[in-house]
Backbone as CSV, one residue per row, in Angstrom:
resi,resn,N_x,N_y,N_z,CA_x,CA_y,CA_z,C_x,C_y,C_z
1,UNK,30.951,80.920,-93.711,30.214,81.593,-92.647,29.257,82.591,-93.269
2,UNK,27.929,82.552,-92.478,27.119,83.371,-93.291,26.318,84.761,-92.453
3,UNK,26.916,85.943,-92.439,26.752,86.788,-91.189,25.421,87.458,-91.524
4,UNK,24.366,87.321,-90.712,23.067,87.914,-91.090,22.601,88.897,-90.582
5,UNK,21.902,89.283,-91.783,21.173,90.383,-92.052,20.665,91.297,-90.852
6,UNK,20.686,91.988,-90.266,20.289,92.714,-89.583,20.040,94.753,-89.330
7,UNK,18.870,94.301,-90.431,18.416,95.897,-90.365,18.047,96.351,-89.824
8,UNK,17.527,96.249,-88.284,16.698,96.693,-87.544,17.777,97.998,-86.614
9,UNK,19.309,97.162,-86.896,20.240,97.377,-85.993,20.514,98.965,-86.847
10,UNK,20.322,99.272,-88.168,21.072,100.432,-88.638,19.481,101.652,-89.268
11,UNK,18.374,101.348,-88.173,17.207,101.690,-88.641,16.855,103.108,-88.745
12,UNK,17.875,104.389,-88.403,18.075,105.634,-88.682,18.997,106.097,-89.544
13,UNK,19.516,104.782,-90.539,20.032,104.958,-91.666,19.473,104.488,-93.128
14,UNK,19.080,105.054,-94.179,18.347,104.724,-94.749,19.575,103.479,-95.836
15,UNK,20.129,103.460,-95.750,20.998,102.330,-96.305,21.856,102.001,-95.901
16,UNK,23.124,101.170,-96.614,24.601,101.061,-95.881,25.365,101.159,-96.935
17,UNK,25.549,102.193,-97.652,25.718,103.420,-98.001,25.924,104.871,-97.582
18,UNK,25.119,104.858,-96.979,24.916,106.220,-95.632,26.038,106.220,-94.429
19,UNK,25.977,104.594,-94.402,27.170,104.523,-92.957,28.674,105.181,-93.304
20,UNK,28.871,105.726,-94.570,29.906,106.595,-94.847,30.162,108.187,-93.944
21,UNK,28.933,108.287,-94.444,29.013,109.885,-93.202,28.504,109.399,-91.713
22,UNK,27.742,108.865,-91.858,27.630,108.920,-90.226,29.053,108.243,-89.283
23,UNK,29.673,107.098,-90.244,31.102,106.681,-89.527,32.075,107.296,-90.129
24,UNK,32.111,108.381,-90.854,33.827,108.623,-91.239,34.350,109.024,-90.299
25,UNK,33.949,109.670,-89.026,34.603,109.951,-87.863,35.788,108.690,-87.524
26,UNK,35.027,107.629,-87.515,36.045,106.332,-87.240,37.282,106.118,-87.955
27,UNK,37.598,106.361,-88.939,38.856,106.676,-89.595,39.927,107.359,-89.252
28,UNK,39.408,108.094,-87.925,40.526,108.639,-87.560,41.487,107.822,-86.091
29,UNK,40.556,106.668,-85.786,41.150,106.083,-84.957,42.403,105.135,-85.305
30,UNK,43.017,105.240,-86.681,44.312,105.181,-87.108,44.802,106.080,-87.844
31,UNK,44.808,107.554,-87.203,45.198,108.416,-88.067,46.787,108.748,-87.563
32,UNK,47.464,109.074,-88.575,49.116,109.290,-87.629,49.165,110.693,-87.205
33,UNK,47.904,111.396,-86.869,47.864,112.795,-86.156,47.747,112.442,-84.672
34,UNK,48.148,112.297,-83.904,47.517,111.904,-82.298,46.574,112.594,-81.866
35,UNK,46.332,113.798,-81.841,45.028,114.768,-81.556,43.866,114.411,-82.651
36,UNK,44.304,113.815,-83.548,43.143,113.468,-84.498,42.477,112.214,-83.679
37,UNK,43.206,111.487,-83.458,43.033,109.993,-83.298,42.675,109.967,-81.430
38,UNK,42.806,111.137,-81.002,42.585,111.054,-79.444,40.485,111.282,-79.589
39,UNK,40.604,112.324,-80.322,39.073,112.732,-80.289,38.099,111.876,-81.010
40,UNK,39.062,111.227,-82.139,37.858,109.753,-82.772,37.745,109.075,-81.576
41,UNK,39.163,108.859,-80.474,38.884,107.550,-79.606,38.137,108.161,-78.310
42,UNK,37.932,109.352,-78.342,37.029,109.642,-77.338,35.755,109.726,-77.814
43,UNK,35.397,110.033,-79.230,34.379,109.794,-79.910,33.470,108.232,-79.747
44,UNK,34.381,107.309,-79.734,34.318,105.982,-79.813,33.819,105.852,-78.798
45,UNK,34.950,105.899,-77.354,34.048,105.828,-76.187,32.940,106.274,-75.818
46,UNK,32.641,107.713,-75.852,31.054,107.912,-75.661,30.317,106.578,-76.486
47,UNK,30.483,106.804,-77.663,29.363,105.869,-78.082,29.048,104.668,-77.642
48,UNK,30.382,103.636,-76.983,30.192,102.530,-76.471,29.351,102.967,-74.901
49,UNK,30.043,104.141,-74.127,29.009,104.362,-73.181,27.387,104.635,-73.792
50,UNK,26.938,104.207,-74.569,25.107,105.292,-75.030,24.897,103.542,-75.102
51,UNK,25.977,102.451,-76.089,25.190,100.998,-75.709,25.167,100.585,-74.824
52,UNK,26.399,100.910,-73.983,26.151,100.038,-72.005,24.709,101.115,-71.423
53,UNK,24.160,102.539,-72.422,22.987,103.206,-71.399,22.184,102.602,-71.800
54,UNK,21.691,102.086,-73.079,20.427,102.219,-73.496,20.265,100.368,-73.460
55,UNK,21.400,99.788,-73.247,21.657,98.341,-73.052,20.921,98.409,-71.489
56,UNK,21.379,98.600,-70.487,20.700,99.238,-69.346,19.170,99.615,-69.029
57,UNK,18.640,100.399,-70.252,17.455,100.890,-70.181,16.347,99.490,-70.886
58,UNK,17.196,98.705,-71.618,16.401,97.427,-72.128,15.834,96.249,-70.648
59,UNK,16.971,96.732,-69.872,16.755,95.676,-68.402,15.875,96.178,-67.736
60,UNK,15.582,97.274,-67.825,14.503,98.137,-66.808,13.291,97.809,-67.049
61,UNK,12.808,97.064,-68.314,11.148,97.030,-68.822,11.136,95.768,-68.620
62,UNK,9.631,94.768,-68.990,9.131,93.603,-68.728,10.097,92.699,-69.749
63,UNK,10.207,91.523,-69.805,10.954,90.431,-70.212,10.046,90.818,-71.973
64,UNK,8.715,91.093,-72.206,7.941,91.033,-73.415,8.785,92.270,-74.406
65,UNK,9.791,93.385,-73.430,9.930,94.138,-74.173,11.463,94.455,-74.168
66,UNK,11.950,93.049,-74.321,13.432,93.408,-74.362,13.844,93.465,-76.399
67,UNK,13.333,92.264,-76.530,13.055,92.105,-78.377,12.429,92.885,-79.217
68,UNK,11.456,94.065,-78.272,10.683,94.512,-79.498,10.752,95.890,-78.936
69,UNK,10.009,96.784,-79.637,10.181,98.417,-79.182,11.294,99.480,-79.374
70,UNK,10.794,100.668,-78.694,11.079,101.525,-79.003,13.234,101.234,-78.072
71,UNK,12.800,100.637,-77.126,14.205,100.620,-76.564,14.930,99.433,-77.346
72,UNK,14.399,98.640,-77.712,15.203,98.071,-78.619,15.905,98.196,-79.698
73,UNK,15.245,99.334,-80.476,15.506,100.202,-81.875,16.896,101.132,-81.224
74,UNK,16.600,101.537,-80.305,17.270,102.786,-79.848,19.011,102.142,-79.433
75,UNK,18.771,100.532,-78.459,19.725,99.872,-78.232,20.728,99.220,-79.993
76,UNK,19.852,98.941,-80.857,20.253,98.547,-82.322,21.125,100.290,-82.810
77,UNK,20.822,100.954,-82.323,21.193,102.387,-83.202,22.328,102.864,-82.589
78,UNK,22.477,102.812,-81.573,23.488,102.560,-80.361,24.737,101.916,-80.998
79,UNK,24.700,100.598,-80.965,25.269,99.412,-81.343,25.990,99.905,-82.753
80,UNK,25.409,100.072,-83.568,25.806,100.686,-85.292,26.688,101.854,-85.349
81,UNK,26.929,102.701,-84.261,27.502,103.699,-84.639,28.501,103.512,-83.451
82,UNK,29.713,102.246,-83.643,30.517,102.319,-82.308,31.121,100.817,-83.202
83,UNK,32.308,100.541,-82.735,32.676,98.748,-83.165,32.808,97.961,-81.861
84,UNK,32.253,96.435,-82.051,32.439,96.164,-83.297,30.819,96.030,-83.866
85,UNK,29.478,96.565,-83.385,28.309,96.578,-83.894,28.037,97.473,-85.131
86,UNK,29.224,98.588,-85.304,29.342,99.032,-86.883,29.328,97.997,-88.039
87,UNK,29.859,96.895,-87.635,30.394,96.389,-89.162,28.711,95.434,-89.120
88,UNK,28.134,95.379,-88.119,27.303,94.336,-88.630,25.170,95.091,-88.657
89,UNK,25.785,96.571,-88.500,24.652,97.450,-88.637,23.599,97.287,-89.608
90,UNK,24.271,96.949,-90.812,23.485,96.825,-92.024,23.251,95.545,-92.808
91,UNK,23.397,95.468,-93.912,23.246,94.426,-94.436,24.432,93.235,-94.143
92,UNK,24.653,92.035,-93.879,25.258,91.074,-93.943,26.664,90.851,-95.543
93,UNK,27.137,89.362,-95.511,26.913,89.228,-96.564,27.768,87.798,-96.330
94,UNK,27.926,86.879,-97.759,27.865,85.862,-97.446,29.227,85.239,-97.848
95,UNK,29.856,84.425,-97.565,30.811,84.094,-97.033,31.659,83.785,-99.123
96,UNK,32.628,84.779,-98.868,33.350,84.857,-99.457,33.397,85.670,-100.427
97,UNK,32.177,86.689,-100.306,31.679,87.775,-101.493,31.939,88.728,-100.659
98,UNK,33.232,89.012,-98.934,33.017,90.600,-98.296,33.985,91.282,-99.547
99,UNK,34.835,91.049,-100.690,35.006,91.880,-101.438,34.056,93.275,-102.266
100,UNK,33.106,92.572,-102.239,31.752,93.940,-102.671,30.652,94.197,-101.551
101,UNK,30.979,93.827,-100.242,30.499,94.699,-98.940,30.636,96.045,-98.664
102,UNK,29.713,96.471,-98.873,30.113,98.274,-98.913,30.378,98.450,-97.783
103,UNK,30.540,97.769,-96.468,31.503,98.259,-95.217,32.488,97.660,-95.325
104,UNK,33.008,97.082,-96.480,34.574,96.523,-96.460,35.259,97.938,-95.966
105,UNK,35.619,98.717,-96.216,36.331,99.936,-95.851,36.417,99.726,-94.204
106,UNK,35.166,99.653,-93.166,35.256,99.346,-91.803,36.096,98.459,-91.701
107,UNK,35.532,97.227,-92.174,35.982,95.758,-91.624,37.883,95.797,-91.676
108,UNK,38.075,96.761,-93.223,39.653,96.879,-92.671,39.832,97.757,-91.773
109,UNK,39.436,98.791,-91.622,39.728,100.077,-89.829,39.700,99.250,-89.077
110,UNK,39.025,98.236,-89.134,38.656,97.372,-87.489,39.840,96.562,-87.027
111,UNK,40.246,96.320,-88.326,42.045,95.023,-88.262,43.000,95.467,-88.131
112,UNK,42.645,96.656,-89.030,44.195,97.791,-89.016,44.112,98.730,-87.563
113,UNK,43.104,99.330,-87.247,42.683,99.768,-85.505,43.701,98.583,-84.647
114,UNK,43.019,97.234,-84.765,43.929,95.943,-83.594,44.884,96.191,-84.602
115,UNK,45.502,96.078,-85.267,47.017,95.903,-85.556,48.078,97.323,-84.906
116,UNK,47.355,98.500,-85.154,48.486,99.266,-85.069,48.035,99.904,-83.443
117,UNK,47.011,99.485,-82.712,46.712,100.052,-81.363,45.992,99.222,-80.633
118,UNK,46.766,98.199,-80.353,46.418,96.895,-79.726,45.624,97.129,-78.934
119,UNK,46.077,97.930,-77.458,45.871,98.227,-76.209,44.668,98.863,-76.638
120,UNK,44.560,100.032,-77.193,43.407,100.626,-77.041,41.922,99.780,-77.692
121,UNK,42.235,99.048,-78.776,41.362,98.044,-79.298,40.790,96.732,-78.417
122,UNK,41.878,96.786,-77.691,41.627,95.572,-76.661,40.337,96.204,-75.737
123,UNK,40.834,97.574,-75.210,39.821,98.222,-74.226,38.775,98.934,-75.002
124,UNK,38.642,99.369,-76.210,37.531,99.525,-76.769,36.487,99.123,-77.425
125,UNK,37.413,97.639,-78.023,36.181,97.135,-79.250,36.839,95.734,-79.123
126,UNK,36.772,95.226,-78.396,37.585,93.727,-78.201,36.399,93.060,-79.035
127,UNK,36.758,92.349,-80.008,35.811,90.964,-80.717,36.482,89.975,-81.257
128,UNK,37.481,89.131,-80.417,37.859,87.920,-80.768,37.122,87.038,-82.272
129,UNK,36.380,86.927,-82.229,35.320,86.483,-83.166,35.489,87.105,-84.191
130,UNK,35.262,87.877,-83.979,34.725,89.062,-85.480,35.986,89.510,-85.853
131,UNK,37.061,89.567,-85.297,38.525,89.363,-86.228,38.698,88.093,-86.538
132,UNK,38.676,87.014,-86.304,38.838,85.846,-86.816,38.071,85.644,-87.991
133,UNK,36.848,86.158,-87.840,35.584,85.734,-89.180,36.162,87.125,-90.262
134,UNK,36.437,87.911,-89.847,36.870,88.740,-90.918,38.296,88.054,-91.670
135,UNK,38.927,88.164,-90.521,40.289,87.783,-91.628,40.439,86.448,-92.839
136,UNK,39.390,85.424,-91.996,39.292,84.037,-92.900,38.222,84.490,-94.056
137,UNK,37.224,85.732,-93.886,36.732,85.745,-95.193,37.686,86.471,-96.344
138,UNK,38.502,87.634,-95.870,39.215,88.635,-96.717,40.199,87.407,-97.259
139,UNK,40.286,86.481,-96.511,41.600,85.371,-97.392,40.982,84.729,-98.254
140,UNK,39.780,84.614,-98.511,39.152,83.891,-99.685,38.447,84.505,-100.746
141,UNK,38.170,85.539,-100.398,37.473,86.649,-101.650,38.213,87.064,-102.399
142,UNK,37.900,87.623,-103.233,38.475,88.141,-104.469,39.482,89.527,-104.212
143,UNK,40.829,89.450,-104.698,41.760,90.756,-104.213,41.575,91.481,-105.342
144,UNK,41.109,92.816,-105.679,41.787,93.863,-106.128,42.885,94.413,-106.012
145,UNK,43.449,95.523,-106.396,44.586,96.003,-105.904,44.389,96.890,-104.518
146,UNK,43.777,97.722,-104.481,43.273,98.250,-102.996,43.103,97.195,-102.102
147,UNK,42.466,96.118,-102.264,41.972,95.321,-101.147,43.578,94.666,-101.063
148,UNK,44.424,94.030,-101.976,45.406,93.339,-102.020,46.458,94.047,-100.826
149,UNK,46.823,95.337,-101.639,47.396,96.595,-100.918,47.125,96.470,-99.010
150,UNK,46.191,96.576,-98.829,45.705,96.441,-97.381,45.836,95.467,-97.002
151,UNK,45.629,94.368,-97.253,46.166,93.268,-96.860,47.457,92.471,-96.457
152,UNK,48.155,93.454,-98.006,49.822,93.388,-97.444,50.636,94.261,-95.866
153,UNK,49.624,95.199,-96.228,49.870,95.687,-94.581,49.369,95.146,-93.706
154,UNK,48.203,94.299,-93.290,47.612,93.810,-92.120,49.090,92.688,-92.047
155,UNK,48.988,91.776,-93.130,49.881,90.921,-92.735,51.556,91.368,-92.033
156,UNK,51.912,92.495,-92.925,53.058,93.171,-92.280,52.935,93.793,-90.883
157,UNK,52.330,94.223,-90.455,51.869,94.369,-89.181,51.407,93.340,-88.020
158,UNK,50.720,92.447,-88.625,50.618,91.283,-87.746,51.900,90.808,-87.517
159,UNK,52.932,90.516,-88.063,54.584,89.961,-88.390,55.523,90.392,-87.131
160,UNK,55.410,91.872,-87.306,56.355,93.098,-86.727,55.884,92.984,-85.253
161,UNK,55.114,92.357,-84.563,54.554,92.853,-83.316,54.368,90.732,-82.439
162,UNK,54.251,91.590,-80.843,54.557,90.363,-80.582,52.674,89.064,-80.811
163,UNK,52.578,88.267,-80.416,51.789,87.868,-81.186,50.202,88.178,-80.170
164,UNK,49.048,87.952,-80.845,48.379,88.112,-80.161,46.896,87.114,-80.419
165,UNK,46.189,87.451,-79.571,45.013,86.135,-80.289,44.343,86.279,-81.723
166,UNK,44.418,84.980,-82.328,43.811,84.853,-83.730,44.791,85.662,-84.832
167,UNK,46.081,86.208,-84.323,47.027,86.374,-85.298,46.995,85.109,-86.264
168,UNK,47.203,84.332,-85.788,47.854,82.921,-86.903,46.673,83.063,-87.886
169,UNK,45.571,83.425,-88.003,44.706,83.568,-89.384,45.220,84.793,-90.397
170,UNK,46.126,85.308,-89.908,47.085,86.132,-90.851,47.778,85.138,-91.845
171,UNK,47.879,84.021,-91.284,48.718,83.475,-92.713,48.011,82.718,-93.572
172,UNK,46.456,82.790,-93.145,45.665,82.738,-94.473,45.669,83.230,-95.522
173,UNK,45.923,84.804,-94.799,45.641,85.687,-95.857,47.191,85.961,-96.656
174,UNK,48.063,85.268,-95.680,49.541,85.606,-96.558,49.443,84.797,-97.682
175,UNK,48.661,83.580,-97.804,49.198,82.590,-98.402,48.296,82.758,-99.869
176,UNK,47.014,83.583,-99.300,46.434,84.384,-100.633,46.850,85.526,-101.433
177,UNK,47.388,86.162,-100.490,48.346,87.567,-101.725,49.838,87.053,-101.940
178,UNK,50.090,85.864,-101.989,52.131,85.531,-101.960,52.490,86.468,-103.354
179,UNK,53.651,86.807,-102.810,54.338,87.492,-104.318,55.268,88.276,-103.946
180,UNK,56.113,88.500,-104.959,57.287,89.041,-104.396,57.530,90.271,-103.356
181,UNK,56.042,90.754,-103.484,56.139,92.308,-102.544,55.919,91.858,-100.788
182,UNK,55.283,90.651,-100.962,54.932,89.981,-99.575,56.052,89.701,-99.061
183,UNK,57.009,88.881,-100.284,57.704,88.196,-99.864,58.867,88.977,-99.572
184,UNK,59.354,89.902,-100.253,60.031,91.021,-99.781,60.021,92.099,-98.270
185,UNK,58.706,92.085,-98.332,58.391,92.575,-97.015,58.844,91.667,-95.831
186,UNK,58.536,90.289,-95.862,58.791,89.581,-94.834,60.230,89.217,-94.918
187,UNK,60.888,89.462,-96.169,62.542,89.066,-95.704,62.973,90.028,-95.094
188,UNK,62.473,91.908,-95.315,62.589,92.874,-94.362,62.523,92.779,-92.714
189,UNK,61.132,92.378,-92.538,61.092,91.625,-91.232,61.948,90.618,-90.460
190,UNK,62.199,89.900,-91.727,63.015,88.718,-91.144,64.412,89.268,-90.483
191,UNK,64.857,90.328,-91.357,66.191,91.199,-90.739,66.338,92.162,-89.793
192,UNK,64.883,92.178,-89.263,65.397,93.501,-88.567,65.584,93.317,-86.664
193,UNK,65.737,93.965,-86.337,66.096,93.743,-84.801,65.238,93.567,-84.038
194,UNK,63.795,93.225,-84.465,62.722,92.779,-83.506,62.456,91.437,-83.623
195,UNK,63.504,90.520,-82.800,63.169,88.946,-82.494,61.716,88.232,-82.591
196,UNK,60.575,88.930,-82.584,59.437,88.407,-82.802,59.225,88.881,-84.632
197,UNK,59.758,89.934,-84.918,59.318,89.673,-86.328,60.280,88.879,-87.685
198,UNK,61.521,88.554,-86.295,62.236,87.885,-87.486,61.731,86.585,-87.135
199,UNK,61.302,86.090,-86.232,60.708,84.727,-85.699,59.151,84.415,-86.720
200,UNK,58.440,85.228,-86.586,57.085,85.319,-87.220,57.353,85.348,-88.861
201,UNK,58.361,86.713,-89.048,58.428,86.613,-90.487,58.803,85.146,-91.206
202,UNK,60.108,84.573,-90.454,60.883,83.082,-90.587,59.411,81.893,-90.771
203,UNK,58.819,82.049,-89.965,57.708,80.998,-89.821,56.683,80.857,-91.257
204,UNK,56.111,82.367,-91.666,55.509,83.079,-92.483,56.116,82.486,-93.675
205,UNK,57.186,82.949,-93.752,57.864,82.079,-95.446,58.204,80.649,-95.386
206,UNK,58.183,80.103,-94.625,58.154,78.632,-94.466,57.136,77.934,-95.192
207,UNK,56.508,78.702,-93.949,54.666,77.842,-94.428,54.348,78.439,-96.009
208,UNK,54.883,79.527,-96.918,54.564,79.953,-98.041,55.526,79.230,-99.062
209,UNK,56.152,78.617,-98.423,57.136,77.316,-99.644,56.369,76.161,-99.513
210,UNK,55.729,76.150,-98.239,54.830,74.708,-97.844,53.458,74.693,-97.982
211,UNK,52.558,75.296,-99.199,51.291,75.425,-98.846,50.299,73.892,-98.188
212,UNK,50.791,72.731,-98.382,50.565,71.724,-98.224,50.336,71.302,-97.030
213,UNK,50.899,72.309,-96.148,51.280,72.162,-94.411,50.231,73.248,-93.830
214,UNK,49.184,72.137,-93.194,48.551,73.484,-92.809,48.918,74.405,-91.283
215,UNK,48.688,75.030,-91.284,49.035,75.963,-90.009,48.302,75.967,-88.637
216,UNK,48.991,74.995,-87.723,48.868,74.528,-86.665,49.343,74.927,-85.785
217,UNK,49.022,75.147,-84.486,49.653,74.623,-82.841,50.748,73.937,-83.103
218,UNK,50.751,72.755,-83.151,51.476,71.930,-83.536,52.855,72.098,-84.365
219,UNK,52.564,72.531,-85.646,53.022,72.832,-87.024,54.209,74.042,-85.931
220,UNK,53.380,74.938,-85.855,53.898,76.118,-85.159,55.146,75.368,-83.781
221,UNK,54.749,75.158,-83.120,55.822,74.768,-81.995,56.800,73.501,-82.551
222,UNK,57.030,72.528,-83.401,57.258,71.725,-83.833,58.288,72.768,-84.853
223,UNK,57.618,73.669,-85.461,58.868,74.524,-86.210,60.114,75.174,-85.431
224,UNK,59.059,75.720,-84.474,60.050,76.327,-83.146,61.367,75.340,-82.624
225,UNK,61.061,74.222,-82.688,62.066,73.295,-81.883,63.039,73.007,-83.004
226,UNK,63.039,73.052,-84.340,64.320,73.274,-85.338,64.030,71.701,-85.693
227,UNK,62.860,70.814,-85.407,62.966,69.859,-85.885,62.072,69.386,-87.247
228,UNK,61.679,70.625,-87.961,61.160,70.737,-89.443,61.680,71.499,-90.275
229,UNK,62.215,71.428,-91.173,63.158,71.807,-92.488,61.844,72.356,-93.908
């Protein structure tokens, strides 16, 4: 997948580089302070209210000036400083190189945000899409230890909770970091008293003895019924 370029969208930032200070506010929308994380998420909301205003103010002019102008710039600037039009403010990049995306740092807030505050992610920054295209690129790029690290938590978190859409591209990414710390983690899961994460975790190490088996509908309910070993 090849997510493009769009500078027009981050055009009061002189790079994407810059999107460090203007978004570190967003970091706090998984912070384990609750008063921290109340005022990023009220932070958040205004901003999504300024794209439903200035989204608004694009409908008000002639059809010639929805693409071009001053309200268009203003609707792009809007968009960049809020998710999920943060992650795609600046430069792009191309499918399997988001390891040296200088908004990799977002793109994980954005997974780890839906993982650990479903509800509020659902009502703030819902992008079906754009978690799916993220998680299938982070499973094919290159892991560092930071990036690895984070990853072992998205997947541990996806595990622990009941399931939700485009979870199952989590075990892309399981099947790219396997190792004993994964695998440890998920026998944790597998034991503990939340029936969906010993169910998910159970499934999770299956398919990581089976890389051969790909991960299906199918695969998935067909495991469920106890009639695959």
């Amino acid at each position: 997948m090849i997510f493009p370029v769009t500078e027009a969208a981050g055009s009061d930032i002189d790079d994407d580089h810059e999107w460090g200070e203007v978004l570190a506010w967003t970091f706090g929308l998984v912070s384990p302070d609750p008063a921290e994380r109340a005022v990023a998420l009220d932070r958040h909301a205004r901003a999504r209210m300024e794209v439903e205003a200035t989204y608004d103010r694009l409908n008000e002019g002639q059809f010639r000036r929805l693409w071009f102008g001053p309200r268009m710039r203003a609707y792009h600037r809007a968009c960049g400083r809020c998710f999920p039009g943060a992650l795609w403010s600046g430069s792009g990049y191309a499918y399997g190189e988001i390891s040296t995306w200088s908004r990799l740092p977002l793109a994980l807030l954005f997974l780890e945000w839906e993982a650990r505050h479903p509800q509020e992610w659902t009502e703030h920054a819902k992008a079906w899409g754009t978690k799916q295209a993220l998680i299938r690129d982070l499973a094919v790029t290159d892991h560092d230890q930071y990036l690895r690290a984070k990853l072992l938590d998205l997947v541990d978190l996806a595990v622990r909770r009941t399931y939700r859409c485009k979870d199952r591209e989590y075990v892309r990414v399981a099947r790219a970091v396997d190792g004993d710390e994964l695998r440890d983690r998920l026998h944790r899961a597998q034991r503990s008293e939340n029936p969906a994460a010993r169910l998910h975790a159970g499934y999770v190490l299956w398919l990581l003895d089976r890389p051969e088996i790909p991960n299906t509908r199918h695969v998935w309910r067909t495991w469920l019924s106890g009639t695959l070993t």
